[in-house]
N, C-alpha and C positions, 0 to 999 in steps of 0.2 A: 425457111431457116431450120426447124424440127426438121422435116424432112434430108437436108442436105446433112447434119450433125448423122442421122442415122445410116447414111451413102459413107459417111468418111471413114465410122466406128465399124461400120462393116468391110471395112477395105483394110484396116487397119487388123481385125481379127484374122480377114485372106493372108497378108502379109507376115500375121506371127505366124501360123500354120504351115507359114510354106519357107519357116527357119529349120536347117534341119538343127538336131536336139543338141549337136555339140556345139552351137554358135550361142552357150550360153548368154554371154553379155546381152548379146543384141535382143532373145528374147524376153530376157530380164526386162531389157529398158522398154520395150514397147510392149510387153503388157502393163508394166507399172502405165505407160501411157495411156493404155486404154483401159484400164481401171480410173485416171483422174478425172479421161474426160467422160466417161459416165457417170461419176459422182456429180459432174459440174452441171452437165445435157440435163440428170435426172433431178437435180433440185432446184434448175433455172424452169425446168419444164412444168413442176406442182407449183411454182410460184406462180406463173404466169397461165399455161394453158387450162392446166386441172384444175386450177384453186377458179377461174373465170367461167369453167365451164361447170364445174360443181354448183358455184354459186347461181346461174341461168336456167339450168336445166330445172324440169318438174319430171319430166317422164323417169319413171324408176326403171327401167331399161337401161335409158340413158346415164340415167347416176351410178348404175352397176360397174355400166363400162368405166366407167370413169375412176370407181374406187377399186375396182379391177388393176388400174393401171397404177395404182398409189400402193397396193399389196405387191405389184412385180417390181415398183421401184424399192422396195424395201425386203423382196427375197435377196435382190441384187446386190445391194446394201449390205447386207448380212454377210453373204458369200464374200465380196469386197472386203470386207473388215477379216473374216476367216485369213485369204487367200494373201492378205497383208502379213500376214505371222509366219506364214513359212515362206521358205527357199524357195526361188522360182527353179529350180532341179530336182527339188522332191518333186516323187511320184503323186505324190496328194494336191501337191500344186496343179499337175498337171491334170486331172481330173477335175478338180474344181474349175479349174480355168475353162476346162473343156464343155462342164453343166452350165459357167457363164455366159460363155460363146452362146450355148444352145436357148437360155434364157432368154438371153437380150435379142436373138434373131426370132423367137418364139411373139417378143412382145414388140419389136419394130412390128410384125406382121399384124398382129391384134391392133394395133392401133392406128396404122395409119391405115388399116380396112373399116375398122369401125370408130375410133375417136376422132381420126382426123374427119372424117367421114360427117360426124356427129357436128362437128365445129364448125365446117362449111355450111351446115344446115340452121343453125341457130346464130351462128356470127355475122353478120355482115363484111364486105370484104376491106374497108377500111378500117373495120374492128382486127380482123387476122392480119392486116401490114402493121396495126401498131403493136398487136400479142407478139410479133415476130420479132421486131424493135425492140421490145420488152423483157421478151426473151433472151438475144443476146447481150444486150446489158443484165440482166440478170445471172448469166451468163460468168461472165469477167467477173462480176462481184463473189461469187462463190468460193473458199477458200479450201483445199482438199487437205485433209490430215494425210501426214505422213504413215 
């Protein structure tokens, strides 16, 4: 389910890149897009995966990764909240959007190399279909500020 969220948001970033610059509306609407559904991926995902593997883990390796991944979901965060105040046609828009992009493809890579990695290894695989389950309900419930 993580997995597929990060295939879609990454296809969705190809697709605003390849708006050219005066189709403002449309880039408008689909970064606003991929800005909610990160907020939603990134705080359906500490409920469920990080907060289950935080709680499991002993090895301090593994608990790094993990609060690792709770520091990118709140650089992102940040940026998100910036990148909400201005015009998606300013130039500052277009830079942050751009550090976002490289962020969130930065931290798909980290994670599903080494967390998801991590959660295979100490979950069980009926435990990872119901975190998945869990997930996307968690998911739906998450409400994105304007």
């Amino acid at each position: 389910m993580i997995k597929t969220d990060h295939n879609e948001v990454k296809a969705l970033f190809k697709e605003y890149e390849s708006l050219d610059a005066d189709e403002a509306i449309g880039r408008h609407n689909l970064a606003t897009k991929i800005m909610e559904e990160l907020v939603k991926h990134d705080e359906a995902e500490e409920q469920t995966l990080y907060a289950t593997l935080k709680e499991r883990l002993s090895d301090t390796d593994d608990r790094v990764k993990v609060l690792e991944g709770y520091e990118e979901h709140a650089m992102a965060s940040d940026l998100i909240k910036k990148l909400k105040k201005l015009p998606s046609a300013d130039e500052d828009f277009t830079a942050k959007f751009a550090v976002l992009h490289e962020a969130v493809e930065h931290h798909i890579k980290d994670e599903e190399g080494k967390i998801h990695k991590v959660a295979r290894e100490v979950l069980e695989r009926d435990e990872l279909d119901q975190l998945g389950s869990r997930f996307q309900e968690a998911k739906k419930r998450v409400t994105v500020a304007s």
